[in-house]
C-alpha positions in Angstrom: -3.8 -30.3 37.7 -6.6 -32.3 36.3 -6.4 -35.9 37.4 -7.1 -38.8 34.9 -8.4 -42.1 36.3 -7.6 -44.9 34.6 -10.2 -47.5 34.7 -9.5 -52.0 35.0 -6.6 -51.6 36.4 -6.4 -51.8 40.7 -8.1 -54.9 42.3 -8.8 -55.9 45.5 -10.6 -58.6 47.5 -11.1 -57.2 51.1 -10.4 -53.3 50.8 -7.2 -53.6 53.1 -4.6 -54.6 50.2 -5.0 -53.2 46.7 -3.2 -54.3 44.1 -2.6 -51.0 41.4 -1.2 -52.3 37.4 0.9 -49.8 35.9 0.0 -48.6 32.5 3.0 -47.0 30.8 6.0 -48.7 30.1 8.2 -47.1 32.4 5.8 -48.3 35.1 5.4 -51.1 37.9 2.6 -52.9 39.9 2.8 -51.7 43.2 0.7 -52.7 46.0 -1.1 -50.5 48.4 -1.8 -52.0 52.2 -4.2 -50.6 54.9 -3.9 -51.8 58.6 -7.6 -52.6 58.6 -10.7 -53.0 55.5 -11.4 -49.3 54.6 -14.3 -47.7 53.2 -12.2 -46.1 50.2 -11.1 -46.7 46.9 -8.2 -47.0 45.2 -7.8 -45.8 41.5 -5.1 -45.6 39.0 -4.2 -42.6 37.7 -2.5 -41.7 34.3 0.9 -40.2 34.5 0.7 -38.2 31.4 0.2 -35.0 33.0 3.0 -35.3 36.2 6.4 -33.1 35.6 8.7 -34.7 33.3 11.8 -33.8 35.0 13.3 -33.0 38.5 14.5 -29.3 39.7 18.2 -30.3 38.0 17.1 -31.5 34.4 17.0 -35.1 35.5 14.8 -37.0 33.6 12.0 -38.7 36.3 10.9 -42.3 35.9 7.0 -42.4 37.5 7.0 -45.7 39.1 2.7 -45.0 39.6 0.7 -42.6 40.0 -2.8 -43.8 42.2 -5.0 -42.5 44.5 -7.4 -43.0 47.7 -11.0 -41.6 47.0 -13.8 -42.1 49.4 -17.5 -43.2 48.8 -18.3 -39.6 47.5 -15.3 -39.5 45.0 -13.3 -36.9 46.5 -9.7 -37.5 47.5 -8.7 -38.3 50.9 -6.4 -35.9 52.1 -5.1 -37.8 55.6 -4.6 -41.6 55.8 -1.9 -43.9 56.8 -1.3 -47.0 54.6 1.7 -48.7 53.0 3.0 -48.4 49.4 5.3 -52.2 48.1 7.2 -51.2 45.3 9.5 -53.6 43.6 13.6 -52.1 44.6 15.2 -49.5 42.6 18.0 -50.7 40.7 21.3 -48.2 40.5 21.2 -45.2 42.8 18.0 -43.5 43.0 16.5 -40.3 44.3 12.6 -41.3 45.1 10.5 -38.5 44.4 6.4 -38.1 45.1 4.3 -35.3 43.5 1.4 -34.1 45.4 -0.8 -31.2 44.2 -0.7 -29.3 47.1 3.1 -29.1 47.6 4.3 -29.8 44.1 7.2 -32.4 43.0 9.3 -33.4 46.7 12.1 -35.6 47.5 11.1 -36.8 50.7 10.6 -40.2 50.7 13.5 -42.9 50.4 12.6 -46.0 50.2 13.0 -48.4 53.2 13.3 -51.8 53.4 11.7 -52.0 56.5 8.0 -50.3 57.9 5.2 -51.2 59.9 3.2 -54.1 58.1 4.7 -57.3 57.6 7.7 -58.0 55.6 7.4 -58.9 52.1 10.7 -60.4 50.7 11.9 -58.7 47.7 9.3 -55.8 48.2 10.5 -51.9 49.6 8.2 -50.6 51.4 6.9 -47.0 51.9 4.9 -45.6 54.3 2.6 -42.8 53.4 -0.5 -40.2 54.8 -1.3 -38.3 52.0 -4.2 -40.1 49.3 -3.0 -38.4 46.4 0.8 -39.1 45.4 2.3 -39.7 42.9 5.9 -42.2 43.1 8.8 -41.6 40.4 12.4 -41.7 40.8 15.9 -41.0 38.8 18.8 -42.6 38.5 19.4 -46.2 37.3 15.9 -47.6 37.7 
């Protein structure tokens, strides 16, 4: 799947938090946290092209869709970082899409993880620096 970077619209001031603006509607600002500066990249990537429904018919609300790229441009296939993301209102099923492995539902959002706690936020702890978040359900 071809991946669309979306230019203006992640920011950062010390490469350990970055800070990723959706662009659709159905999207949300989340922010993406490091345990220590990096020497990657974030960028924001479009959402046009990720599936439009789950396995049942359910329709999928992508929440963002980002990625980690290193000094060369290529995607980084191994890191551990956190994902804040804004809760889910109603009952959700969290999805991620990843081109390797296709649409999973594997990650539930937690309100609890390794950095420190931002009230209000969910947080979501990842090693993969290409997924794509979405979920169904009421939010």
């Amino acid at each position: 799947m071809a991946k669309h970077i979306v230019h203006g619209k992640v920011c950062t001031c010390d490469y350990q938090i970055f800070k990723v603006k959706g662009t659709a509607r159905s999207e949300q600002e989340i922010q993406v946290h490091f345990s220590r500066p990096v020497p990657y990249r974030v960028v924001k990537l479009s959402i046009k092209d990720l599936p439009r429904r789950d396995k049942k018919g359910q329709p999928i609300r992508w929440i963002n869709n980002f990625g980690i790229i290193d000094h060369q441009g290529r995607y980084v296939k191994e890191v551990s970082y956190t994902v804040f993301l804004r809760p889910l209102r109603g009952r959700n099923r969290v999805f991620i899409y990843r081109d390797r492995s296709g649409l999973r539902t594997d990650k539930t959002p937690r309100s609890r993880g390794s950095k420190p706690s931002m009230p209000g936020w969910v947080q979501v702890n990842f090693n993969t620096g290409d997924p794509a978040v979405g979920s169904t359900g009421g939010g």
